[in-house]
C-alpha positions in Angstrom: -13.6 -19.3 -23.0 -10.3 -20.4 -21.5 -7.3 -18.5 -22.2 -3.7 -19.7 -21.7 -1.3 -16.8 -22.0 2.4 -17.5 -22.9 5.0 -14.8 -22.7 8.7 -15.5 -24.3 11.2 -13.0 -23.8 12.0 -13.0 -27.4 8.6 -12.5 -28.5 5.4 -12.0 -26.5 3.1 -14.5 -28.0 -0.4 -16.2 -27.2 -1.5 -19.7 -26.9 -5.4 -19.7 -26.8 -7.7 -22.6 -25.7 -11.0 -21.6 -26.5 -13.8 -23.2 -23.8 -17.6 -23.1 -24.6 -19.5 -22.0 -21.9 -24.0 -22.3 -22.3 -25.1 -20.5 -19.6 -24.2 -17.1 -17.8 -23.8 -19.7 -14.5 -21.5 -21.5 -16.3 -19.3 -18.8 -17.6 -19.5 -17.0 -13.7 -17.8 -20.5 -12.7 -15.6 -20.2 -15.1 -14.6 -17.2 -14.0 -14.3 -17.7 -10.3 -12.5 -21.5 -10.8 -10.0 -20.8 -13.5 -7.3 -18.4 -13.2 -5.9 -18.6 -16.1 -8.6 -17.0 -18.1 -7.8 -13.9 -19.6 -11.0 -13.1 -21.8 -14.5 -13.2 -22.4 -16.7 -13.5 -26.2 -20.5 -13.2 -25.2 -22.6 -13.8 -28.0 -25.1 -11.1 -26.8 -28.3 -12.4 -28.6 -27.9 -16.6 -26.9 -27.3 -15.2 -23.8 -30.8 -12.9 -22.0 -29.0 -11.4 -19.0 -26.3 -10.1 -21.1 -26.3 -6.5 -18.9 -26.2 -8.5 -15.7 -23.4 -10.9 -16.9 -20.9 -8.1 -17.3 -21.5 -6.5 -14.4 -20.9 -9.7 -12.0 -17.5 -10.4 -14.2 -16.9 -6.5 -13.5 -16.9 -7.7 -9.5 -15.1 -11.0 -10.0 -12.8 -10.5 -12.8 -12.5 -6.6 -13.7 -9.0 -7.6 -15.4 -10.3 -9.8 -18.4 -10.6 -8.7 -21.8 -14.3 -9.1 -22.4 -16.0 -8.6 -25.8 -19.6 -8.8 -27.0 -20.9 -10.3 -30.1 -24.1 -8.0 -31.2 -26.7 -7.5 -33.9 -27.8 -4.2 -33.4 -27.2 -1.2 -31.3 -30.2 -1.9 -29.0 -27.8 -4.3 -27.6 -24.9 -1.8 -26.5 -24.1 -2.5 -22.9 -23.2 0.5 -20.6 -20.2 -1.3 -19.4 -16.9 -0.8 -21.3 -16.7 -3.7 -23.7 -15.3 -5.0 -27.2 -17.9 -5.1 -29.6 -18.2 -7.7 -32.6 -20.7 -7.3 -35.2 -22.2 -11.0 -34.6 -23.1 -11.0 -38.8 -19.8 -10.1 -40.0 -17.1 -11.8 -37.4 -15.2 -14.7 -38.7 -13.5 -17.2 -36.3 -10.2 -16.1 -37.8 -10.7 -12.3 -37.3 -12.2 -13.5 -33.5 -9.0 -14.9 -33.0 -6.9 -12.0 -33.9 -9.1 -9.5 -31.5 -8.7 -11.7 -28.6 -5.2 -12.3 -29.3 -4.2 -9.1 -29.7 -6.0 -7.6 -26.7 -4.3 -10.1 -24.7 -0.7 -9.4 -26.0 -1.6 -5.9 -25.4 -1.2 -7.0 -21.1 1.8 -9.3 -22.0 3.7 -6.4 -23.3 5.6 -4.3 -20.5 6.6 -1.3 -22.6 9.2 0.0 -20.2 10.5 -3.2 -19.3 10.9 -4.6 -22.5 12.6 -1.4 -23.8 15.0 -1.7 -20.6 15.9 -5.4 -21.5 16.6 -4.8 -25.1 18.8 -1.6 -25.0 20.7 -3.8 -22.0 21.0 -6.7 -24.3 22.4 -4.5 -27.2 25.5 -3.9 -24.7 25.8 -0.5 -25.8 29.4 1.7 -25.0 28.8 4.2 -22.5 30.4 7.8 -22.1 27.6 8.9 -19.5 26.3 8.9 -16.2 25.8 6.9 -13.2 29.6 7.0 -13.2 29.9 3.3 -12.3 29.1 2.5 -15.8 27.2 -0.4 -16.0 29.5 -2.1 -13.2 33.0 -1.4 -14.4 34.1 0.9 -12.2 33.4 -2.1 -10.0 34.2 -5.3 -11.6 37.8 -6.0 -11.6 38.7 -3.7 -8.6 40.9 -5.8 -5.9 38.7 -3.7 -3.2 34.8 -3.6 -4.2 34.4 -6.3 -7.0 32.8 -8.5 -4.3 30.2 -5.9 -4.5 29.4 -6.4 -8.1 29.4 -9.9 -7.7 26.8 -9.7 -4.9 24.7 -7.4 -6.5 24.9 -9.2 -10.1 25.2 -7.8 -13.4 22.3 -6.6 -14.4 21.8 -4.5 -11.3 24.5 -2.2 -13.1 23.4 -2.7 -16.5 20.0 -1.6 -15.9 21.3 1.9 -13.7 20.8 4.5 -16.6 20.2 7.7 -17.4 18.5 9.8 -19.0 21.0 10.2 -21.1 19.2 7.1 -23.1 16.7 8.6 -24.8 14.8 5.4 -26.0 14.1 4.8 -22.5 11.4 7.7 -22.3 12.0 10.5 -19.2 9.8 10.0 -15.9 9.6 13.1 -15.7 8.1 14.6 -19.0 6.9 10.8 -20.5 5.7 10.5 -24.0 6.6 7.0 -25.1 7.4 3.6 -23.2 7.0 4.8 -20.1 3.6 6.7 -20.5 2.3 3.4 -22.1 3.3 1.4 -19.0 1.5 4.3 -17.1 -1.6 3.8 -18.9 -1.9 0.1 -18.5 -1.2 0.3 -15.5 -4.2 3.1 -15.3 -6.2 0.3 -16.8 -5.1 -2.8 -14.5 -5.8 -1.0 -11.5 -9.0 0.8 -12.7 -8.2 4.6 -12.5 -8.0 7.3 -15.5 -4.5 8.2 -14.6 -2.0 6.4 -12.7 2.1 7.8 -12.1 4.8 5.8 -11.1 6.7 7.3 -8.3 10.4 5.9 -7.6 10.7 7.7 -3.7 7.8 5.9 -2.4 4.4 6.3 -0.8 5.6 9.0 1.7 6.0 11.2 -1.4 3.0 10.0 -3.5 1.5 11.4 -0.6 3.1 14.9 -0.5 2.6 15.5 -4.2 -1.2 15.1 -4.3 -1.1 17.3 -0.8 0.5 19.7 -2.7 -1.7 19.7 -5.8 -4.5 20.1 -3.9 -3.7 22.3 -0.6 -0.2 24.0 -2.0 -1.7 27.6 -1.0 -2.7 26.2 2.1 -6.6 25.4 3.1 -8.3 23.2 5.4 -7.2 19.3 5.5 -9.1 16.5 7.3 -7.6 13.6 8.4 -7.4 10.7 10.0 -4.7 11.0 13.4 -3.2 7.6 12.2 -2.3 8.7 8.8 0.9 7.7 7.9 3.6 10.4 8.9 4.5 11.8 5.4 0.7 13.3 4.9 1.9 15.2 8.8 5.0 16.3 6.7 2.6 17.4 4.0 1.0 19.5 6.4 3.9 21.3 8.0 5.2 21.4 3.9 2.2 23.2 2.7 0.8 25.3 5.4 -2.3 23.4 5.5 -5.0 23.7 8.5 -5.5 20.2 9.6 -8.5 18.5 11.1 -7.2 15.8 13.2 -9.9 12.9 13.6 -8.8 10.7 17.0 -7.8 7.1 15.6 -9.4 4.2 17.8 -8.0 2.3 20.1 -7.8 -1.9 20.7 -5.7 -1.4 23.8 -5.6 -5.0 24.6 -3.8 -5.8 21.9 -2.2 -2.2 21.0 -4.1 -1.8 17.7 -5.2 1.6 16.3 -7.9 1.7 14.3 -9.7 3.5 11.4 -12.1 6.6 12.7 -15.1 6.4 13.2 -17.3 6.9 10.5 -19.9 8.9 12.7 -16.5 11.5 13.5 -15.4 11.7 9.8 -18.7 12.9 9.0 -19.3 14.9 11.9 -15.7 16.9 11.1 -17.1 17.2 7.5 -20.3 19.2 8.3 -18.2 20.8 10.7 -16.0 21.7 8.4 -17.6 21.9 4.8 -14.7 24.5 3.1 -12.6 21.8 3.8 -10.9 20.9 0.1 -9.5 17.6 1.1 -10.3 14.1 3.7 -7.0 11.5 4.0 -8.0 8.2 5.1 -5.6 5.2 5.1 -7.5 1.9 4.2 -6.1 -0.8 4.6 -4.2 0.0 7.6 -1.2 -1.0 8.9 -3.0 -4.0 10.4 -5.1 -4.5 7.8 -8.4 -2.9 8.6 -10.7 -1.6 6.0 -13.1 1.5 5.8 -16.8 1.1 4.8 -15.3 3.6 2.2 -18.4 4.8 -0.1 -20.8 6.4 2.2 -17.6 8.4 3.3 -16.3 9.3 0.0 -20.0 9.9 -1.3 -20.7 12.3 1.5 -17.6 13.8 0.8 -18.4 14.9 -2.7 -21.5 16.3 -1.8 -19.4 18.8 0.4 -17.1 19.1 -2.9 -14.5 17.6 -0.6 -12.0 15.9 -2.1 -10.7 12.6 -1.0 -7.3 10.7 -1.0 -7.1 7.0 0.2 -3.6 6.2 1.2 -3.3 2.4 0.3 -0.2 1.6 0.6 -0.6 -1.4 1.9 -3.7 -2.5 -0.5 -2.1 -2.1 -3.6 -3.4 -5.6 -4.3 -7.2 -5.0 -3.4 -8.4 -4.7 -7.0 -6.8 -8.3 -7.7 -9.5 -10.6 -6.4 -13.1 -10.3 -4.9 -12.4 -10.9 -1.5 -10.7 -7.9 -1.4 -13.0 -5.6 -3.1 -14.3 -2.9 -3.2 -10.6 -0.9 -2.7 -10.8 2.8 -3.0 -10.8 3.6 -6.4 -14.3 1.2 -6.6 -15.5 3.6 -3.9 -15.1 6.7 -5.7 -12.0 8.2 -3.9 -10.6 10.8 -6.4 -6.7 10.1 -5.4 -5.1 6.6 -4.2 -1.2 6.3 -3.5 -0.1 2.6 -3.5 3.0 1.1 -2.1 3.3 -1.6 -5.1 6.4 -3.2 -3.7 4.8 -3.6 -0.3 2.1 -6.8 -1.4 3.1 -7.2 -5.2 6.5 -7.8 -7.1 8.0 -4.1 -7.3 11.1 -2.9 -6.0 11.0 -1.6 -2.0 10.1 2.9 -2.8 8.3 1.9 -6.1 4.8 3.4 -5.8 1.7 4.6 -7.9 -0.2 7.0 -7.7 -4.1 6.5 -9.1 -6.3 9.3 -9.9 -10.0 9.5 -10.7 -10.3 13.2 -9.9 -13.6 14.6 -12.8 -11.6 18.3 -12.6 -8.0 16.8 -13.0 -5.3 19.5 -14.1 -2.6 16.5 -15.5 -0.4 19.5 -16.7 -0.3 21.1 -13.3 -0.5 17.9 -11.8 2.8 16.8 -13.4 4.8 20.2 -12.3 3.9 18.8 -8.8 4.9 15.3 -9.0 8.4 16.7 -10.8 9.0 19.1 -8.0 9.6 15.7 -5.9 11.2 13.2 -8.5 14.3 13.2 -9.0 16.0 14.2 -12.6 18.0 10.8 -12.1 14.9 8.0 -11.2 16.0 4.2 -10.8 15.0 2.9 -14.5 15.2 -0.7 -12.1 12.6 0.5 -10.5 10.3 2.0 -13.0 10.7 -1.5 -15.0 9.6 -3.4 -11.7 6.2 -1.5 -11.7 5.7 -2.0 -15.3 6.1 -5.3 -14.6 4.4 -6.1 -11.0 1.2 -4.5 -13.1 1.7 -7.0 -15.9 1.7 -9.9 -13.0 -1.4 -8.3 -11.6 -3.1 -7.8 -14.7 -2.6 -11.7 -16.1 -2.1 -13.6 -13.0 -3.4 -11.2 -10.4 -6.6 -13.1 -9.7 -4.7 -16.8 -9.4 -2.2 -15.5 -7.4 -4.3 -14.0 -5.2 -6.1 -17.2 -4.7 -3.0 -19.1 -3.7 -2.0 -15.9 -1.2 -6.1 -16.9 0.4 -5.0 -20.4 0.8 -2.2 -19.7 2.4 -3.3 -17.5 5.1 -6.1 -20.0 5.7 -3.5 -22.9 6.1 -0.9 -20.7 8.4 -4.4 -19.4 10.9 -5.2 -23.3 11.0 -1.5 -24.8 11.6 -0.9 -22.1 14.3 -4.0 -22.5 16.3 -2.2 -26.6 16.0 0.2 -24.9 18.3 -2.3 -24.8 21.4 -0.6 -21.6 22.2 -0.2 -19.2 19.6 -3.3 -18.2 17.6 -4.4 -15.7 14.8 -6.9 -13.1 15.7 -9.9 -12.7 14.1 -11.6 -9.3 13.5 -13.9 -9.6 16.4 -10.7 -9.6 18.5 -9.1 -6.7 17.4 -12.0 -4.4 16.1 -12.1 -1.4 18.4 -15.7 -1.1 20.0 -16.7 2.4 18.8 -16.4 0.7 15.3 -18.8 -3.1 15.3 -21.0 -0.8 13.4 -19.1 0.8 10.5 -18.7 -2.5 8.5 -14.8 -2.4 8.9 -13.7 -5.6 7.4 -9.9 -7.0 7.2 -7.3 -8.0 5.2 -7.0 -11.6 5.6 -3.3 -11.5 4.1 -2.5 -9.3 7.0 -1.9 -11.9 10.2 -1.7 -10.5 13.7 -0.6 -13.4 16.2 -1.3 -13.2 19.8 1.1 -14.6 22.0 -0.2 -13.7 25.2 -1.0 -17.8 26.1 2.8 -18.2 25.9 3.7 -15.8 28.7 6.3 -14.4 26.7 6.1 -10.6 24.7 6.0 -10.7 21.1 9.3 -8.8 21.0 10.5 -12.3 22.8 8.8 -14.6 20.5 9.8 -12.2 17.3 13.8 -12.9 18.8 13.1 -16.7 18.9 11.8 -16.8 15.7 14.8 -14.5 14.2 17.8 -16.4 16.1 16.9 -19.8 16.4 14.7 -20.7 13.3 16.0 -17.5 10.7 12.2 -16.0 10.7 12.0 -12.1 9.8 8.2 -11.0 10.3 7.1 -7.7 10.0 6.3 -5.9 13.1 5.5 -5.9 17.1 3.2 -4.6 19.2 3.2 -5.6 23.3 1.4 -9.2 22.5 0.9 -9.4 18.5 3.4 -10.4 16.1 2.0 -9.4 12.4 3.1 -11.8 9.2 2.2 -10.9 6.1 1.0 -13.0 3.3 2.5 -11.4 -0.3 3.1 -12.9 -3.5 6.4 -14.3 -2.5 4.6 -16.8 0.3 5.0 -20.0 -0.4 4.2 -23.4 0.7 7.8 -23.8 2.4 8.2 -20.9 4.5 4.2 -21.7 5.9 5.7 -24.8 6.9 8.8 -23.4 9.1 6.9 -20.6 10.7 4.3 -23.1 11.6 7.0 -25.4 12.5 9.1 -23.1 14.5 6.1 -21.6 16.3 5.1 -25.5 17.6 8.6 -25.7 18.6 8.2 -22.1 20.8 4.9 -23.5 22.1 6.3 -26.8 24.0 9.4 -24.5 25.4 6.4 -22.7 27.3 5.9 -26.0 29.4 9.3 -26.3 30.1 9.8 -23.1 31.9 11.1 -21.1 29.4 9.1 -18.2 29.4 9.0 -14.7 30.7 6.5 -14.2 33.2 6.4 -10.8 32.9 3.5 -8.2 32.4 3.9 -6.3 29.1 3.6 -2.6 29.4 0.7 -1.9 27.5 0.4 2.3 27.1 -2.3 3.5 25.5 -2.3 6.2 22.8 -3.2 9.6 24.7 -5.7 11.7 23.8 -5.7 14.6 21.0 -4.5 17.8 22.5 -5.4 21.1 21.0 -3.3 22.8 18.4 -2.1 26.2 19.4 -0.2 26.9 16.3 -0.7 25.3 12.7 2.2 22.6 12.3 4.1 24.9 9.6 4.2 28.0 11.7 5.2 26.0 14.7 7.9 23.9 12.8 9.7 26.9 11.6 9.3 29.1 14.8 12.3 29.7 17.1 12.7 26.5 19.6 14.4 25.6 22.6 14.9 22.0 24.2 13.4 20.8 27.4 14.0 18.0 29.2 11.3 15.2 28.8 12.1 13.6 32.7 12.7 15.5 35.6 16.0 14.7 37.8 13.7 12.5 40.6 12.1 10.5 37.3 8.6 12.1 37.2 7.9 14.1 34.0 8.9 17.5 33.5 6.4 19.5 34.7 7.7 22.7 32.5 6.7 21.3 29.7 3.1 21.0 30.6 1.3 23.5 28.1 4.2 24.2 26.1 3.9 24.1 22.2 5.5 21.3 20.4 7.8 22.1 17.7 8.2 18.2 16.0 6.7 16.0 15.0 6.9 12.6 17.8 6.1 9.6 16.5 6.2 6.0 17.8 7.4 3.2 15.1 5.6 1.0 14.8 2.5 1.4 14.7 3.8 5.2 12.7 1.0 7.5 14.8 1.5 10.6 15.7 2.1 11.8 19.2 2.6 15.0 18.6 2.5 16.9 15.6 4.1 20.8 15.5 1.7 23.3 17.2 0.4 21.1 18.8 -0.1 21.4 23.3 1.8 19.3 25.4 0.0 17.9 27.6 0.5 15.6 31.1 -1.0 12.6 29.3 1.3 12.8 26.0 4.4 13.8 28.2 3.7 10.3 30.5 3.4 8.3 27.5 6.2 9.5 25.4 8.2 8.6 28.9 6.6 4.9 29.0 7.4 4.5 25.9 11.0 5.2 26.1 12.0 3.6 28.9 9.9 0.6 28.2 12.5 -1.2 26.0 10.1 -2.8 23.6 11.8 -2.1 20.6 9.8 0.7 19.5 11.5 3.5 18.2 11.0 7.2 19.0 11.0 9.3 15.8 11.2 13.1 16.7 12.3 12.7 20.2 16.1 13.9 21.0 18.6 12.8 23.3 20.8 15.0 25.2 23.6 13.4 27.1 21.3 10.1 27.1 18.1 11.9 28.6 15.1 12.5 26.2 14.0 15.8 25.3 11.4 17.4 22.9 11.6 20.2 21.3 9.4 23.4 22.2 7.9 26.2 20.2 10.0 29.5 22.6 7.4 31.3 24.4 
């Protein structure tokens, strides 16, 4: 059955085209080729492979609506489905079902209820103090800033003053239905929206679960806020060493053979952080881990903030929440349509505490949340739920046509797994995001950071990040078939300058992640413990000796890639003291978070002995 789905924003209705389908084969190709179907009517007894029918459409299409004409109870699937008694159902009542359940993903409850109370153009005598843009509008000195920003920008800033809009913090009404189809969409039992980001998705489920403290294990190239969570909460951590693609500066997921190893190692641990996908767009072999894990009673949080996308189509599944993990955080406005700090968090946890789980999460939100934002995750889960899989699709295309059209450039080219896979890892069945393009530019003589300036100045390109020889473009919803065409275009263009002499001839510093060092101190006791500041360079240029062995009271971090350095109580040792020097007088655009400057020399600082 094909289903065309019409949304109006005076009324959400439905135009249905009903397709016949004879064969499970035929209704599988449906299901792959169209992609605007939005449900499925098995007539159980005319079809003999029923079961295995809804478990393939599970893999391909876990969005649709699916429902299941039967004749007796015998027939009862174990996967959630409508069910029709095939005797009684008229085509009119079929209708209605399909209809509904349909309208039911149209519908974005926060969203809608944001539009209408904006369109009622109500008086208000409350906060934000700009008041829907007058403050603004006909000043002689900032009205240019309304006008940039547009109307609606200012219309939609409320508070929670307006009761109709439902309160992030305590939800009971339109903004706890958006929660739960969102819940639905992306396949948890509970899913929050968070309007700070990621980073504090992150720190509240820390919390929830390691508040009093207890042992943490996690992966060294976590993102930074699960290192703040640890110095927040008191937490023991279990640092796993990230790998290492040094040709191409890439840092990769751990090993699986270490995560388990620190796991029956460490079997009172009460938590594992993993990120998958990364940065670069590799992908754990996640159920094994997560598996193991619960048989430890280990719980297990998969920061995907950049895979908040992975349940929309096959060829990015299984994501986390398939895998079992019991907590996922998801950066929704990083791949799909939500505004930049608008997050989810996903939970799947069997001994959730909601109630206890909610004084956690409201510890961090603010009492005054961005209802812009809170309506752009209603509705980026509405595009994922209806158009998720299409959309997808196109996104698939497109990163096929940009790898192809840049390899046209006889210079610049898109690397492939096999190029960037660390060694220790061939055997883990790490995959990659192929929406997630890492371009190496080493054929053109020239640094990335050189070929990201080009790109910038002379053809108005902005791609997402550097490393020595790779420049990273990501494919999102908002690709389209125009801007493959100028970055194609302008990298042709920066190939035939490299015959011309243009180039830099240069050797990129490459400066390889050091090893972990010991931890003298756990990160919150080190953090909070009297510190001095040393000098990071000696006078002659060497490193400073004197800080050999000392105890690091910050956290240093190199951005991008985001890994830690150093984290508080952790040694300072001669390798991390040489690279952190590199690394700062290498000029390659990479910032330093956590290292300090004193009269324009670098310093860390120390825990005092």
């Amino acid at each position: 059955m094909r289903v065309a789905a019409q949304d109006s924003r005076e009324d959400s209705t439905c135009d249905l085209q009903f397709l016949s389908a004879d064969s499970s084969t035929a209704t599988l190709d449906i299901a792959r080729d169209n992609g605007n179907l939005q449900a499925i009517v098995i007539d159980a007894p005319a079809i003999a492979d029923t079961p295995q029918l809804l478990s393939e459409l599970e893999q391909i299409r876990p969005e649709l609506d699916r429902f299941l004409m039967i004749e007796d109870d015998s027939q009862v699937p174990d996967i959630a489905v409508e069910l029709l008694d095939r005797q009684d159902s008229k085509p009119s009542q079929l209708f209605r079902q399909v209809r509904n359940a349909i309208q039911a993903r149209i519908r974005t409850p926060f969203a809608d209820t944001l539009r209408d109370y904006v369109y009622s153009a109500k008086d208000a005598w409350h906060t934000p103090g700009h008041s829907g843009g007058d403050s603004l509008r006909d000043s002689p000195w900032v009205a240019d800033f309304y006008q940039l920003m547009g109307e609606h920008i200012f219309n939609t800033d409320l508070s929670v003053s307006v009761q109709t809009l439902d309160s992030l913090l305590e939800p009971h009404s339109v903004i706890q239905e958006a929660q739960d189809l969102a819940a639905e969409t992306f396949g948890a039992k509970h899913t929050f929206f968070v309007t700070n980001g990621t980073s504090t998705a992150n720190k509240v489920i820390i919390q929830h679960l390691l508040g009093a403290g207890g042992k943490v294990i996690l992966d060294q190239a976590c993102h930074k806020s699960v290192h703040h969570a640890v110095i927040l909460f008191g937490a023991e951590p279990v640092y796993l060493q990230a790998s290492v693609k040094t040709q191409y500066g890439f840092y990769g997921p751990v090993p699986a053979e270490r995560v388990f190893k620190a796991m029956d190692t460490h079997p009172e641990a009460k938590l594992l952080v993993l990120t998958s996908c990364t940065y670069d767009g590799f992908r754990y072999n996640l159920k094994p881990i997560i598996s193991r894990a619960h048989e430890l009673g280990i719980k297990v949080l998969i920061d995907e903030a950049w895979y908040a996308h992975g349940r929309c189509h096959p060829a990015f599944r299984p994501n986390a929440i398939d895998s079992g993990a019991d907590y996922v955080t998801q950066s929704t406005h990083k791949m799909l349509s939500a505004f930049s700090q608008a997050s989810m968090i996903h939970v799947a946890d069997p001994d959730f505490d909601e109630h206890r789980f909610r004084e956690n999460l409201n510890m961090h939100t603010s009492t005054s949340p961005q209802y812009a934002m809170i309506a752009s995750l209603d509705v980026a889960r509405k595009q994922a739920s209806l158009e998720g899989y299409s959309q997808m699709s196109r996104c698939l295309r497109i990163a096929a046509r940009l790898r192809e059209g840049i390899k046209r450039s006889g210079v610049f080219r898109v690397l492939d797994l096999e190029d960037i896979l660390p060694l220790e890892l061939r055997d883990d069945g790490i995959s990659l995001d192929p929406l997630k393009l890492s371009i190496d530019t080493s054929a053109s003589g020239m640094s990335a950071r050189q070929v990201q300036l080009q790109l910038y100045e002379d053809f108005g390109i902005q791609i997402e990040k550097v490393t020595h020889n790779t420049l990273t473009v990501l494919v999102t919803l908002g690709a389209t078939q125009s801007k493959v065409l100028r970055l194609i275009n302008a990298l042709q263009k920066i190939a035939t300058r490299v015959g011309r002499g243009e180039s830099d001839d240069t050797e990129p510093l490459i400066v390889e992640l050091p090893p972990l060092s010991d931890f003298a101190l756990l990160p919150r006791t080190a953090y909070f413990s009297p510190s001095k500041v040393v000098m990071l360079a000696e006078e002659a240029g060497g490193i400073n000796r004197q800080l050999i062995g000392r105890v690091s009271s910050e956290q240093v971090v190199p951005y991008p890639p985001g890994i830690p350095v150093l984290n508080p109580g952790q040694v300072i040792t001669a390798e991390i003291a040489s690279f952190l020097l590199a690394q700062y007088r290498s000029n390659n655009g990479i910032e330093l978070h956590g290292l300090l400057e004193r009269r324009e020399k670098p310093c860390l600082r120390v825990v005092e002995e």
